[in-house]
C-alpha positions in Angstrom: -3.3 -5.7 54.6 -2.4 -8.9 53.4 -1.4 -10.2 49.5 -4.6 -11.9 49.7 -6.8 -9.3 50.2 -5.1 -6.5 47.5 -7.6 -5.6 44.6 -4.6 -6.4 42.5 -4.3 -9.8 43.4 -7.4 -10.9 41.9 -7.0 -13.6 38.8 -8.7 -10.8 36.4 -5.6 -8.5 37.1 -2.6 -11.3 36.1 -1.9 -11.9 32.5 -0.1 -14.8 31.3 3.5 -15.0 30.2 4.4 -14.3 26.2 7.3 -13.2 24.6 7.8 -10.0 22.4 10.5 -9.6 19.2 12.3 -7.1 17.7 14.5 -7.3 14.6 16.8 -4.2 13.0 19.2 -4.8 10.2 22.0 -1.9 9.4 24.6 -1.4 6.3 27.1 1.1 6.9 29.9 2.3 4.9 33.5 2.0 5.7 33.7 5.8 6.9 31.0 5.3 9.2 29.2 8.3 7.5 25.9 6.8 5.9 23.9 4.4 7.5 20.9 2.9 6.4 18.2 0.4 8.6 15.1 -1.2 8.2 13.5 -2.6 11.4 10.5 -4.2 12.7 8.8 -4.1 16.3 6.4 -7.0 17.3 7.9 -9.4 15.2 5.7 -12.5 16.4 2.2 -9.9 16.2 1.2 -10.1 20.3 -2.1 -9.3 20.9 -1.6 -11.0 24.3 -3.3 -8.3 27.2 -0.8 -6.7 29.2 -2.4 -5.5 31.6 -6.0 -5.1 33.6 -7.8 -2.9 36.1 -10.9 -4.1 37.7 -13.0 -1.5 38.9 -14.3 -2.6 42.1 -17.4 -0.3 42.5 -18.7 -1.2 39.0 -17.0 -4.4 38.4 -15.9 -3.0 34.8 -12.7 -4.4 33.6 -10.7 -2.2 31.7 -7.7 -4.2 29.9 -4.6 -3.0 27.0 -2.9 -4.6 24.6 0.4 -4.0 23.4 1.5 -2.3 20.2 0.3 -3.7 16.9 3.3 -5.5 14.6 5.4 -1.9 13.4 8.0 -1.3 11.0 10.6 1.3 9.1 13.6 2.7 8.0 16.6 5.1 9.2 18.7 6.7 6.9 21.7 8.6 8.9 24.3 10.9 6.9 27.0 11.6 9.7 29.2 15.2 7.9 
């Protein structure tokens, strides 16, 4: 079959290009024992789609989008 003619080549299956960041920041002591980190996942908040599946017998598009903006903190004790 040719590219042309694969469901997944329709224009409601691309998504456009975008860019995703992630940020941690560490302290550690000098013995390399205790550790703490905050981070944060999605830096920039993308809500861009990544992704979607047309459903050719009922024409329903089904799409996702990533992760909302996430964040934390580690602790690590090393003994």
């Amino acid at each position: 079959m040719g590219d042309g003619l694969r469901p997944s080549n329709v224009s409601q299956a691309h998504t456009p290009a975008y860019w995703e960041s992630n940020a941690r920041i560490a302290f550690r002591d000098d013995q390399r024992r205790i550790e703490f980190a905050l981070w944060i996942k999605n830096l920039n908040n993308n809500v861009t789609p990544t992704g979607f599946v047309l459903n050719p017998t009922t024409a329903e598009i089904f799409t996702t989008v990533p992760y909302p903006r996430r964040y934390g903190g580690e602790f690590t004790c090393h003994f």
